[in-house]
N, C-alpha and C positions, 0 to 999 in steps of 0.2 A: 235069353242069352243067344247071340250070336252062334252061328254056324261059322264052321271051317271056309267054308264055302262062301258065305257073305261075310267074314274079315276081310279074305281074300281080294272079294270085290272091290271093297269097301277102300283098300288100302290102295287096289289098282285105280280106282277113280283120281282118289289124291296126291299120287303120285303124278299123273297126266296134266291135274291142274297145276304143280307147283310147277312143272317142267315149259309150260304153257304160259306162265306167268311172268313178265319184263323182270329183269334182269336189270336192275338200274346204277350206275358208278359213275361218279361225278371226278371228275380231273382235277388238277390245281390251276388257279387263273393263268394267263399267257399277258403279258405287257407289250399293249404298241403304242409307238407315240407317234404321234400326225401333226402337221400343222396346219392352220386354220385355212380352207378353201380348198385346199389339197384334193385327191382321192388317198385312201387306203384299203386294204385288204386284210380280212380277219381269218388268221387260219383256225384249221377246224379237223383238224390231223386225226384219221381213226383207222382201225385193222379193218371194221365192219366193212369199208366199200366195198373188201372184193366180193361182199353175198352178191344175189343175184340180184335182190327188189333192197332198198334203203331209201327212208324220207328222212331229210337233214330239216330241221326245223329252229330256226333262227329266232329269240327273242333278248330285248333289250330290259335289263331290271328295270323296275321302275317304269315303266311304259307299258302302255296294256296294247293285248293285241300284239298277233305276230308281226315281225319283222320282215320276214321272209322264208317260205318254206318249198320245199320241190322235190321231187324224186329221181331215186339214180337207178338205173335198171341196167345190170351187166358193165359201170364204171361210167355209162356216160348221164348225164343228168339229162330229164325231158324235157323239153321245151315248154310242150303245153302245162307242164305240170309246175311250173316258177309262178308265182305267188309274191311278189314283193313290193316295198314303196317304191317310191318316184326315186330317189337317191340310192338305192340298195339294189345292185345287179351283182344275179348267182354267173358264176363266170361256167368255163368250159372245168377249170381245174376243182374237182367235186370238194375238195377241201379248203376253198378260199370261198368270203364272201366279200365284195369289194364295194365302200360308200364313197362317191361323189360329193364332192364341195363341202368336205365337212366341218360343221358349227362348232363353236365351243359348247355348245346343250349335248352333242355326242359323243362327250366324253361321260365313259361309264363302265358299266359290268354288262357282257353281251355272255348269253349261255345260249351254246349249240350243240341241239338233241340229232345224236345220231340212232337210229330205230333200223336195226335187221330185222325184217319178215321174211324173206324170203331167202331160203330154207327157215322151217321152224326150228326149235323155239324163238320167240321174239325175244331180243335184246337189248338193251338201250345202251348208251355211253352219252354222258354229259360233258359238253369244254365249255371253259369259263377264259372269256379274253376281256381283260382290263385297256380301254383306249382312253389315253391321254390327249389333248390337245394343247398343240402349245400356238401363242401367239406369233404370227410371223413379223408385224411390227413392232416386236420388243427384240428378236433379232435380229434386223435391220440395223435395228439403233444399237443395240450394243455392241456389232461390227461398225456402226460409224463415230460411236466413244473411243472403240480401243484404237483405231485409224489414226483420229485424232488425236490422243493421250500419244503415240508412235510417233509422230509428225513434230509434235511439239520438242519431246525428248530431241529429234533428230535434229532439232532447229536450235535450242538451246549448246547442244554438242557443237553445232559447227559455228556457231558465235564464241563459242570459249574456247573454239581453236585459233578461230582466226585473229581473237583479241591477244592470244599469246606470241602466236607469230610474231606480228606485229611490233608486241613487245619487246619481241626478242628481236628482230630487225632496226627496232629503235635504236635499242644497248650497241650491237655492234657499228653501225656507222656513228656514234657517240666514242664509240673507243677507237675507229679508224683515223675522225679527225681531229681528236685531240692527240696521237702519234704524231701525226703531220704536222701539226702545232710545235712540237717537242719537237720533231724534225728542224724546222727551220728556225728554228728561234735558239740562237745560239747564247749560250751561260759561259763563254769562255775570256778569261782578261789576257791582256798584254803580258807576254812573257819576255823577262830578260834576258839580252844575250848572251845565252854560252859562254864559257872563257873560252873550248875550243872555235867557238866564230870569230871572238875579238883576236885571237892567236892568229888567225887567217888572215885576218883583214888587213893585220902587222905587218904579215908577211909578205902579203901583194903590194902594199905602198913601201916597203925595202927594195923589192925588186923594180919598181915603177923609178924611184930615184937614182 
């Protein structure tokens, strides 16, 4: 049977290791979308920076072998201590990692471990960023469909304006000169004289004799 004395112990041992022991909590993904050649930058947002010592550790699912890893001592990142491929540079901003000319193969799930040691206890926090890529030449093209589909409409419109006008300019000089027509084209017959003309006429060869 145990002593008072070595429980004691015994419990202060295990306590020091559970306190000692990482700390691990994984985030929900973050969505970026890129286009293809592009660079982009993957954020990697955490409380831990402001410890003193933190190693940010970049890995791509699905790919072995890190990505990129380096450490940040008092918020700035060490130089000597960046670790990364030929396309992947840790910038100054300790929560960005930024990829170069990127492929459609990098589109994926990227998890980045963020690890406080300095102060103890060690900590971890996990971010999970989903990167998209999209093609640039299918955008291209479908700004040069809709262009086109706009151009045509626009072209279409101003041919059935100006076949109406037209129409309508037809109609009225068609009714201008058939007026003119009915103007001068006289429908009128010889009208008999008056009795008061022949009275007159009476009257003037009276007085003439």
């Amino acid at each position: 049977m145990l002593s008072p004395y070595t429980s004691c112990h015994f419990y202060l041992i295990l306590t020091l290791i559970n306190s000692w022991t990482d700390a691990v909590t994984i985030t929900e993904a973050v969505n970026i979308t890129a286009v293809r050649g592009s660079s982009v930058c993957l954020p990697c947002s955490s409380h831990l920076y402001a410890a003193a010592t933190v190693s940010v550790k970049w890995a791509k699912t699905g790919s072995p072998g890190k990505l990129c890893d380096y450490r940040v001592v008092n918020g700035t990142v060490e130089t000597n201590s960046i670790q990364c491929e030929h396309h992947v540079n840790a910038t100054e901003q300790v929560s960005m990692l930024c990829l170069t000319g990127v492929r459609t193969r990098d589109a994926g799930y990227y998890n980045c471990s963020v690890t406080k040691h300095i102060p103890p206890p060690a900590i971890s926090r996990c971010y999970e960023v989903k990167l998209h890529i999209e093609d640039g030449s299918n955008s291209k093209l479908i700004i040069i469909c809709v262009s086109a589909l706009a151009g045509t409409v626009i072209l279409i419109c101003l041919v059935v304006c100006m076949y109406k006008c037209k129409k309508a300019d037809s109609r009225g000089g068609s009714i201008v000169y058939t007026n003119k027509v009915y103007e001068n084209f006289s429908f009128s017959k010889a009208r008999p004289p008056t009795e008061r003309t022949a009275t007159t006429q009476r009257e003037q060869c009276i007085y003439e004799n």
